[in-house]
C-alpha positions as CSV (number, residue, x, y, z in Angstrom):
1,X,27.8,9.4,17.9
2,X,28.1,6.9,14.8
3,X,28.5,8.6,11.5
4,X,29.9,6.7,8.3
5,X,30.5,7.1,5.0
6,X,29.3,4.8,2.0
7,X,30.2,4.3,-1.3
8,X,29.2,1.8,-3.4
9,X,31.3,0.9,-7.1
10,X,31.2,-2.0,-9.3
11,X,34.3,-4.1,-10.0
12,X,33.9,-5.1,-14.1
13,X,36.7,-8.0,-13.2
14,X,34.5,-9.7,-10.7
15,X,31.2,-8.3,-12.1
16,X,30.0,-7.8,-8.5
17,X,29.1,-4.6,-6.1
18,X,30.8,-3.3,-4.1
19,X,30.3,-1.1,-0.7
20,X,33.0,0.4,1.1
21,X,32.2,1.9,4.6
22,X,34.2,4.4,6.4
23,X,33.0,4.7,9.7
24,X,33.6,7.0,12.9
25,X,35.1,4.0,15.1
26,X,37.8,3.5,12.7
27,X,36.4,1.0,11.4
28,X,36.5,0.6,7.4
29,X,34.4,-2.3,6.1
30,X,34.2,-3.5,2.2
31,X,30.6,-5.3,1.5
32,X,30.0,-7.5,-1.1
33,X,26.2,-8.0,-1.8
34,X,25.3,-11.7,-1.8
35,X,21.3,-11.4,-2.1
36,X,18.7,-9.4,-3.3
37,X,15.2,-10.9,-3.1
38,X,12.6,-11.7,-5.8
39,X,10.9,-8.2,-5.5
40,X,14.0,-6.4,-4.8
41,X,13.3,-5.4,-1.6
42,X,15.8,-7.0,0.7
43,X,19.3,-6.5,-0.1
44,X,22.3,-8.8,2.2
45,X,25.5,-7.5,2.0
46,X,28.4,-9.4,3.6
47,X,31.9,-8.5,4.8
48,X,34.6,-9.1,2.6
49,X,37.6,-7.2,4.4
50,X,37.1,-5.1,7.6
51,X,39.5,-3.1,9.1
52,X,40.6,-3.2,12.5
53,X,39.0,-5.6,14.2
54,X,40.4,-9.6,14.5
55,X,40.2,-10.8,11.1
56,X,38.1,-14.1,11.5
57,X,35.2,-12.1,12.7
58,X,32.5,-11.7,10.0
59,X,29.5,-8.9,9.8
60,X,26.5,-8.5,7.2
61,X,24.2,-5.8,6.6
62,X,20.7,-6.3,5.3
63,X,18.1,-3.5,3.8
64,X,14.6,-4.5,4.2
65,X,12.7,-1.9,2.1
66,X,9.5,-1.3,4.2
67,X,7.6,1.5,1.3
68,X,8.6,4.3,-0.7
69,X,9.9,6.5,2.6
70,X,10.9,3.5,4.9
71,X,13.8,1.1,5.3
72,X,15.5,-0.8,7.9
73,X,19.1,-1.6,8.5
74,X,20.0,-4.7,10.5
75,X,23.6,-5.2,11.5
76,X,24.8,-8.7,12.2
77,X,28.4,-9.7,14.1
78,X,30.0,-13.2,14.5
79,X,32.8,-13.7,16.8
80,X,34.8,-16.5,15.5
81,X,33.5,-20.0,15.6
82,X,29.9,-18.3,16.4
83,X,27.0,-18.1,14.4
84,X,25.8,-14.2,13.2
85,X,23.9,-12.6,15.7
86,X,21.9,-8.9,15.4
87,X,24.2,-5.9,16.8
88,X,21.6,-3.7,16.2
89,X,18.3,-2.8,13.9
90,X,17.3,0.8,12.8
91,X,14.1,1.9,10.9
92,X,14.8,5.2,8.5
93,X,12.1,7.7,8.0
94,X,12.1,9.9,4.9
95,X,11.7,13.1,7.0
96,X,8.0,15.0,5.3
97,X,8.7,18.0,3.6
């Protein structure tokens, strides 16, 4: 089972966000965002340092707000030399009370 934990900061020297990921593969991944559309509702973030995995290999994350209780999450992964390519795609729910 994946679980992970997200933090997001903002670094005043580079005046950018910042998301670091602590995930249950060991993996520990530091986002930058590099987009957010016109209405605010899709959000790229792109890898800046990842842990444990070969170093030339890139990864972005985009949110895709769907409405006021839906999202998605797309995860992209490029081997080096190779273009980005979808790893996976999940839709979130807000659960009804």
């Amino acid at each position: 089972m994946h679980e992970d934990l997200g933090l997001f900061s903002y670094d005043k020297g580079r005046k950018q966000f910042v998301l670091r990921q602590f995930n249950s593969e060991d993996f520990i991944v530091q986002w930058l965002i590099t987009s957010i559309s016109d209405d605010g509702k899709t959000i790229i973030l792109d890898s800046e340092a990842v842990e444990n995995i070969p170093k030339s290999m890139r990864t972005r994350l985009t949110y895709k707000i769907i409405g006021d209780n839906e999202f998605t999450e797309t995860y992209e992964i490029a081997e080096p030399g190779k273009d980005l390519a979808a790893y996976y795609v999940k839709n979130f729910k807000r659960k009804k009370p």
